[in-house]
DSSP file (Angstrom, degrees, kcal/mol; ACC not computed):
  #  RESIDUE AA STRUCTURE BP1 BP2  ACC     N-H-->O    O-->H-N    N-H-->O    O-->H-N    TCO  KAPPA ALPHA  PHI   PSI    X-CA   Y-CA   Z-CA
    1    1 A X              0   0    0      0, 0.0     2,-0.5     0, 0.0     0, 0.0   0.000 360.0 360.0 360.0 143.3  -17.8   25.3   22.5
    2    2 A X        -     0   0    0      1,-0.0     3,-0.1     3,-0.0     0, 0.0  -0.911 360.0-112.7-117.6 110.0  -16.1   21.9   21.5
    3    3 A X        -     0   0    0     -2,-0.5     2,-0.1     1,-0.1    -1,-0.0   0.148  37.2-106.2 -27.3 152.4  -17.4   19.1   19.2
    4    4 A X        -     0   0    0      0, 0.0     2,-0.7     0, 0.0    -1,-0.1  -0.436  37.2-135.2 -24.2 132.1  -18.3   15.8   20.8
    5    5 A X        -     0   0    0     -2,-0.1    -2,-0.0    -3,-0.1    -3,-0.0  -0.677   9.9-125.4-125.7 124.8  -15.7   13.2   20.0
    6    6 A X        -     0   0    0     -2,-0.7     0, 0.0     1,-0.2     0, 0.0   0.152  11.7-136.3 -50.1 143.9  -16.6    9.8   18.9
    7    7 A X  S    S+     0   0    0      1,-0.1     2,-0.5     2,-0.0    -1,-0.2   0.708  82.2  65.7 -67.3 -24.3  -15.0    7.1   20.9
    8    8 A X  S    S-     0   0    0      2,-0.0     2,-0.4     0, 0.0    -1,-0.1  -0.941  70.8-141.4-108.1 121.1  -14.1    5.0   17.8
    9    9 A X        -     0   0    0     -2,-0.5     2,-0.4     1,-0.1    -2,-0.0  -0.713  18.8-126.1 -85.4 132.4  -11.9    5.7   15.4
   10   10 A X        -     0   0    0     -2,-0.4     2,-0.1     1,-0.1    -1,-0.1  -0.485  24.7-133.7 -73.7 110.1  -12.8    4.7   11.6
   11   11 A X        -     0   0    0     -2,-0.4    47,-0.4     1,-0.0     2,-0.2  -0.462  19.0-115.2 -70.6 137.2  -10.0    2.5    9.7
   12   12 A X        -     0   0    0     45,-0.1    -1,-0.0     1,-0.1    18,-0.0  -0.744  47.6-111.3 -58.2 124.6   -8.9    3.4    5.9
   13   13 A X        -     0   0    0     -2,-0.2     2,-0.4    44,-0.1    16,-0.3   0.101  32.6-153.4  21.9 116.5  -10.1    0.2    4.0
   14   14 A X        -     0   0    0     42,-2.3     2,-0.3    14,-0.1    42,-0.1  -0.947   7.3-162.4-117.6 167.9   -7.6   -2.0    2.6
   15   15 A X        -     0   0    0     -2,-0.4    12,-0.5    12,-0.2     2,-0.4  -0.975   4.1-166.8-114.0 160.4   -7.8   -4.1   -0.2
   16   16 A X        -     0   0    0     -2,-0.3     2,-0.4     9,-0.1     9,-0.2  -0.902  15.2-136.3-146.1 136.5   -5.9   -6.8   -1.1
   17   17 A X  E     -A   24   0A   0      7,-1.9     7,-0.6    -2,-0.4     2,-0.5  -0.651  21.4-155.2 -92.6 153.1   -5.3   -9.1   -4.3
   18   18 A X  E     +A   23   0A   0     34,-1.6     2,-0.4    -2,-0.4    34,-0.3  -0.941  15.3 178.2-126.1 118.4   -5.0  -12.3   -3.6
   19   19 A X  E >   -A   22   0A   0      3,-1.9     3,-0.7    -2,-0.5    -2,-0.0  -0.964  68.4 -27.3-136.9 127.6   -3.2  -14.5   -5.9
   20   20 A X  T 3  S-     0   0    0     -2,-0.4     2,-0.6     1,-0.2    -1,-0.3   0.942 131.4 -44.6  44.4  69.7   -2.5  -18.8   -5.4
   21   21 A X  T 3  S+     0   0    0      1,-0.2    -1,-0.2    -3,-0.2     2,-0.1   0.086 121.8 109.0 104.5 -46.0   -2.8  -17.9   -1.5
   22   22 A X  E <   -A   19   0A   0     -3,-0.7    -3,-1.9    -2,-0.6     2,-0.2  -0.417  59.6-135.8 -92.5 138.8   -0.7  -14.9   -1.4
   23   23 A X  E     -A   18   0A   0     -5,-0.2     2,-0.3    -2,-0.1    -5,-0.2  -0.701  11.9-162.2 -95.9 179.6   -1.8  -11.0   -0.9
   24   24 A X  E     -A   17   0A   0     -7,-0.6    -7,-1.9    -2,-0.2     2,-0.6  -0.710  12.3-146.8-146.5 142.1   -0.6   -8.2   -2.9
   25   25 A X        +     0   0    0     -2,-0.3    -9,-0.1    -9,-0.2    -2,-0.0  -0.906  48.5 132.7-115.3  99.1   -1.1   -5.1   -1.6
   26   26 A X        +     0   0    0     -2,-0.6    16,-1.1   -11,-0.2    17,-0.4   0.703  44.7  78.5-122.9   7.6   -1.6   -3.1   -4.6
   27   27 A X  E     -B   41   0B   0    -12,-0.5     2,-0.4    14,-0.2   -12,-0.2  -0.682  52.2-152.3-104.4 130.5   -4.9   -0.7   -4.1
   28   28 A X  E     -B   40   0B   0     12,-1.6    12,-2.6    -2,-0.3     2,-0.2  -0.981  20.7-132.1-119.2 143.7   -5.4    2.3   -2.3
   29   29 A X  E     +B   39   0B   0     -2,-0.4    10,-0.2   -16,-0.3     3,-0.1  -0.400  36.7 159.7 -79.3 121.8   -8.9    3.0   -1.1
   30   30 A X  E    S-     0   0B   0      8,-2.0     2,-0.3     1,-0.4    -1,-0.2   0.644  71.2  -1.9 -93.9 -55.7  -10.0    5.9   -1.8
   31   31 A X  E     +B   38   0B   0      7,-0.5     7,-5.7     5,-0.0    -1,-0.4  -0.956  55.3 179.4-151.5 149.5  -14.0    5.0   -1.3
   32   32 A X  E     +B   37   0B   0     -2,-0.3     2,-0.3     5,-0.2     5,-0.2  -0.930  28.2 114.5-128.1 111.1  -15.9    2.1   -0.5
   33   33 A X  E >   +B   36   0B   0      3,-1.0     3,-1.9    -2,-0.3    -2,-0.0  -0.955  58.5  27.6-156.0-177.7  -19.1    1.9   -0.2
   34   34 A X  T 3  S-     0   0    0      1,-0.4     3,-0.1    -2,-0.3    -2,-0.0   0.437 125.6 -56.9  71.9   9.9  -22.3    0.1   -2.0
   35   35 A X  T 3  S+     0   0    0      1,-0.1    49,-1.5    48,-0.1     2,-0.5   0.604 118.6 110.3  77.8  29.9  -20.5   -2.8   -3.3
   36   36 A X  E <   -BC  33  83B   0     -3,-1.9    -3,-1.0    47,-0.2     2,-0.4  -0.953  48.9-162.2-134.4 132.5  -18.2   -0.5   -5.1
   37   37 A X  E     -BC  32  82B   0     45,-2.1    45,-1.9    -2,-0.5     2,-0.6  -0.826   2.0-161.8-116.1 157.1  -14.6    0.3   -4.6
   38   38 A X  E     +BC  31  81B   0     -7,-5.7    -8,-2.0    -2,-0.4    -7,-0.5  -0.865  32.1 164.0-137.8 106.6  -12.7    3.4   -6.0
   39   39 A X  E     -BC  29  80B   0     41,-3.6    41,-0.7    -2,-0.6   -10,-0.2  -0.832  43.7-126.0-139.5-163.1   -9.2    3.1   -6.0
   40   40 A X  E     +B   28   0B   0    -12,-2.6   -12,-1.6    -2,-0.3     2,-0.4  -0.730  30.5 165.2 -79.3 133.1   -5.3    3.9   -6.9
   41   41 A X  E     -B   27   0B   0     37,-0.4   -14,-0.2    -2,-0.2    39,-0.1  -0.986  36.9-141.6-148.6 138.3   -3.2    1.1   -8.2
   42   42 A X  S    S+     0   0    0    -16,-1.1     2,-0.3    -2,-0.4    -1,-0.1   0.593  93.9  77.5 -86.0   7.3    0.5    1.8  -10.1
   43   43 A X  S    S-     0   0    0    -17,-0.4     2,-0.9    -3,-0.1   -17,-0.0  -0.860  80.3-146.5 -95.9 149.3   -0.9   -1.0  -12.1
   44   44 A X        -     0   0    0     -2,-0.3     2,-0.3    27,-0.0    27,-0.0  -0.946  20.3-168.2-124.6 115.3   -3.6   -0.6  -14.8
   45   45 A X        -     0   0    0     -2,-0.9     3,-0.1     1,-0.1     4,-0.1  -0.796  32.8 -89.5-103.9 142.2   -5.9   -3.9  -14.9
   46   46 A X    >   -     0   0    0     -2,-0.3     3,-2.1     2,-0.1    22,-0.2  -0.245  36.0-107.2 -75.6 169.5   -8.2   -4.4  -17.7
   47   47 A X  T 3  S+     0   0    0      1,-0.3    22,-0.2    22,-0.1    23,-0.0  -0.449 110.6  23.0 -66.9 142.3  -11.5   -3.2  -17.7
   48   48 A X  T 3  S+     0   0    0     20,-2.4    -1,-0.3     1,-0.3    -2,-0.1   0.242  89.4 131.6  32.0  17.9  -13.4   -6.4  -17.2
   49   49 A X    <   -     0   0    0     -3,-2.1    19,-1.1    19,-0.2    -1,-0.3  -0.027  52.5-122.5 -73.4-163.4  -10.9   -8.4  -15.7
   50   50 A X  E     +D   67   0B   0     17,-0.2     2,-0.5     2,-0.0    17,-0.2  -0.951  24.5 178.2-139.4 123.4  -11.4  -10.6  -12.3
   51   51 A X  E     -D   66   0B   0     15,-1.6    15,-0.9    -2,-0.2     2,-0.3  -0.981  25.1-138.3-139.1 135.4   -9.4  -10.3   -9.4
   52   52 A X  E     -D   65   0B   0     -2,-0.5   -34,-1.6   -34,-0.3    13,-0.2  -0.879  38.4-155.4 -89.5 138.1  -10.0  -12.3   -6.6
   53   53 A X        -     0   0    0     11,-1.4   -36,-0.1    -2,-0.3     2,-0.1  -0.291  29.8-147.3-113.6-160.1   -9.8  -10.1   -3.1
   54   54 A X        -     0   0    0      9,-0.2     2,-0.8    -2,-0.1     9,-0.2  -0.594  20.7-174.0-155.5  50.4   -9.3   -9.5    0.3
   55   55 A X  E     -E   62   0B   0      7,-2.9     7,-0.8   -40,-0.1     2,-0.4  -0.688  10.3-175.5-125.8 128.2  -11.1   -6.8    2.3
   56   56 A X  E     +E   61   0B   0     -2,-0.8   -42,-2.3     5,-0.2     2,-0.3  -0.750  10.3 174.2 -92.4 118.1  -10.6   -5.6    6.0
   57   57 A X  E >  S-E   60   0B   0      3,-2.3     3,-3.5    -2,-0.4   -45,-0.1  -0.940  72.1 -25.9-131.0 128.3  -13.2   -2.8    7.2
   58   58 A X  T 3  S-     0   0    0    -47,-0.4     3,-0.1    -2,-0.3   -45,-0.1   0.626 128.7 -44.8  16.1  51.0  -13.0   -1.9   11.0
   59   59 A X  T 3  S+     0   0    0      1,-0.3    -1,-0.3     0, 0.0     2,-0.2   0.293 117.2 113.0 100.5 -10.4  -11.7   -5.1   12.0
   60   60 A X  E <   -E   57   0B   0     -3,-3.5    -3,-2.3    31,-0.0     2,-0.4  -0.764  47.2-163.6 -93.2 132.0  -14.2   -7.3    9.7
   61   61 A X  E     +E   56   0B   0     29,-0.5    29,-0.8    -5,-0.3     2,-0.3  -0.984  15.0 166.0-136.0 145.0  -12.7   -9.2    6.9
   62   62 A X  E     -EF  55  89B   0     -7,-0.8    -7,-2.9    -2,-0.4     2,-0.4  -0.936  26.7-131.1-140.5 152.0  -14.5  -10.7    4.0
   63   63 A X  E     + F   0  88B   0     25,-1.1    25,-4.5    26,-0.4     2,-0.2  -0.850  32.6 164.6-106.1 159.5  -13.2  -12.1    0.5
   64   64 A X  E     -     0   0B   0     -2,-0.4   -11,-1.4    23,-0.2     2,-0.6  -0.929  46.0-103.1-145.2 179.2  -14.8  -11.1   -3.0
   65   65 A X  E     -DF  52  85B   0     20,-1.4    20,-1.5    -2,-0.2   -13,-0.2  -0.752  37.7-153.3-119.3 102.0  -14.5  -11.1   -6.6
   66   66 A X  E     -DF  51  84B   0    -15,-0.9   -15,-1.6    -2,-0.6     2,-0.4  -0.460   9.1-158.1 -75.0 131.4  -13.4   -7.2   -7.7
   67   67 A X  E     -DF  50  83B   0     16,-3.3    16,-1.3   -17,-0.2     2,-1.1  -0.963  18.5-123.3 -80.2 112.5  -14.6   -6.6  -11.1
   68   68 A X  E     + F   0  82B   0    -19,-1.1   -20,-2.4    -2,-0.4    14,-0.2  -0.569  41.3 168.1-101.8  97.6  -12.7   -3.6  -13.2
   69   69 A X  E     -     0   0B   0     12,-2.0     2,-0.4    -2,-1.1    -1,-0.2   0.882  58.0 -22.7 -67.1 -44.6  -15.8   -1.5  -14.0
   70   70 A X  E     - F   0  81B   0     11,-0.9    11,-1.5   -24,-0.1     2,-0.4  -0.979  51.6-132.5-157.0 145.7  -14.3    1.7  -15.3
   71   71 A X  E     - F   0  80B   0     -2,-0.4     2,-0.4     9,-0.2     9,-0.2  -0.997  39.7-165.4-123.5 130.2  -10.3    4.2  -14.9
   72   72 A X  E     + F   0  79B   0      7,-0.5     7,-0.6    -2,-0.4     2,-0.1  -0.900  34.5  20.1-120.7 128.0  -11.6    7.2  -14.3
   73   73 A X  S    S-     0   0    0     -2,-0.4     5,-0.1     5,-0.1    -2,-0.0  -0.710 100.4 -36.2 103.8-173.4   -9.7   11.0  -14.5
   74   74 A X        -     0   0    0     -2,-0.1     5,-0.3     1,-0.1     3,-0.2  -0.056  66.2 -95.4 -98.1-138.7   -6.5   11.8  -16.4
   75   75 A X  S >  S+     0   0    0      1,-0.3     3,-0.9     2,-0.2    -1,-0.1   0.880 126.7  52.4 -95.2 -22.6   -3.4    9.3  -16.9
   76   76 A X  T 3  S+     0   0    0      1,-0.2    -1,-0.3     2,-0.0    -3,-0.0   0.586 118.6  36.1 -86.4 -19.2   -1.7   11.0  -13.9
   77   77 A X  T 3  S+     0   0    0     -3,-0.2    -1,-0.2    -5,-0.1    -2,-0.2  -0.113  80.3 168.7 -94.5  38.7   -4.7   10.5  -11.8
   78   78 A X    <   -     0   0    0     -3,-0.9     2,-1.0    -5,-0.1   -37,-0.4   0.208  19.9-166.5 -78.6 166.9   -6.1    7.9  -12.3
   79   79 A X  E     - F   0  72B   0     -7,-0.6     2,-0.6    -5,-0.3    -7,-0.5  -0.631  10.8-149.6-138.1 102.8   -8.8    6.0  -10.6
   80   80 A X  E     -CF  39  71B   0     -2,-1.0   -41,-3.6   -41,-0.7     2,-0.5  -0.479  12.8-140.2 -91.4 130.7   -9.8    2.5  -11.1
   81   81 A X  E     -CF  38  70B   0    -11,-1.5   -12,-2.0    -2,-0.6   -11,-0.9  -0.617  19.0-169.2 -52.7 107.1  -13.6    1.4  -10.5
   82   82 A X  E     -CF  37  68B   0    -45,-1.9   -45,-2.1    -2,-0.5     2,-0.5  -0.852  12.3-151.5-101.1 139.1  -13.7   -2.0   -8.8
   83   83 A X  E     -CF  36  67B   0    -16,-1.3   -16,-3.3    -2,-0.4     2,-0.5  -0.978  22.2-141.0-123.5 128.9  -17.5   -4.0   -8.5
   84   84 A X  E     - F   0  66B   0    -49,-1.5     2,-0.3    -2,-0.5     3,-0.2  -0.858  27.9-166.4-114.0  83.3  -16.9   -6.0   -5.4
   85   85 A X  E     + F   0  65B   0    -20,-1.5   -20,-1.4    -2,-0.5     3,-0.1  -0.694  52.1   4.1 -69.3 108.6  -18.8   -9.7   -6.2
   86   86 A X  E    S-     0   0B   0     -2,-0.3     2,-0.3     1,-0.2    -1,-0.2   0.942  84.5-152.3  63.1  58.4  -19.9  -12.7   -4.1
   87   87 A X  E     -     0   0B   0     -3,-0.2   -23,-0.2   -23,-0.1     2,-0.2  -0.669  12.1-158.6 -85.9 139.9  -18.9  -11.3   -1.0
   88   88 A X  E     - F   0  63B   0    -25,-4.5   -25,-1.1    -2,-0.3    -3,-0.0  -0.755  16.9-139.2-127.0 105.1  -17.9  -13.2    1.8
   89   89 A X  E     - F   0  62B   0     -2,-0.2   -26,-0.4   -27,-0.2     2,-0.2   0.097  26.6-151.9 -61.0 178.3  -17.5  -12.9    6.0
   90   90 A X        -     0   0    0    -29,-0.8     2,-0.7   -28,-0.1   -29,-0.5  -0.869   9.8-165.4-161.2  91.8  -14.3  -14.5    7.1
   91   91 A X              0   0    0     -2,-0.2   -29,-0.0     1,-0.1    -2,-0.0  -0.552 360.0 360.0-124.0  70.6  -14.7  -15.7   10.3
   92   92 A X              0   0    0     -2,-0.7    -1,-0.1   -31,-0.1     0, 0.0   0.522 360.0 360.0 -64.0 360.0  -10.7  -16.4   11.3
């Protein structure tokens, strides 16, 4: 017997830094959800810093201000904690 398959397919997350105008692509999503994002970055931002963002969800895009909560795991995996702040729709 053969699963049902949903008719929509679910998009990875991006995020994106945005800096004077310009994005940066420098995250990968790993998880979003709750205001919180957990990603990969080959850059290591400090732990309270500010990043202004960018983020595109199944076709919805919104800006925020990512917060660097936590790097989590060892140095070779690491995984930085974002708090996703003052979010906002985008209606381009």
């Amino acid at each position: 017997m053969s699963s049902p398959v949903a008719d929509t397919e679910v998009s990875t997350p991006r995020l994106v830094v945005l800096d004077g105008g310009q994005p940066h692509e420098v995250f990968d999503v790993l998880a979003l959800a709750d205001g919180i994002a957990r990603v990969r970055s080959p850059f290591l931002f400090e732990v309270g810093e500010e990043l202004p963002v960018r983020i595109e969800v199944d076709g919805r895009v919104s800006e925020a201000t990512a917060r660097v909560r936590a790097h989590l795991g060892p140095d070779d995996a690491r995984i930085t904690e974002l708090e996703l702040r003052d979010r906002t729709e985008r209606s381009d």
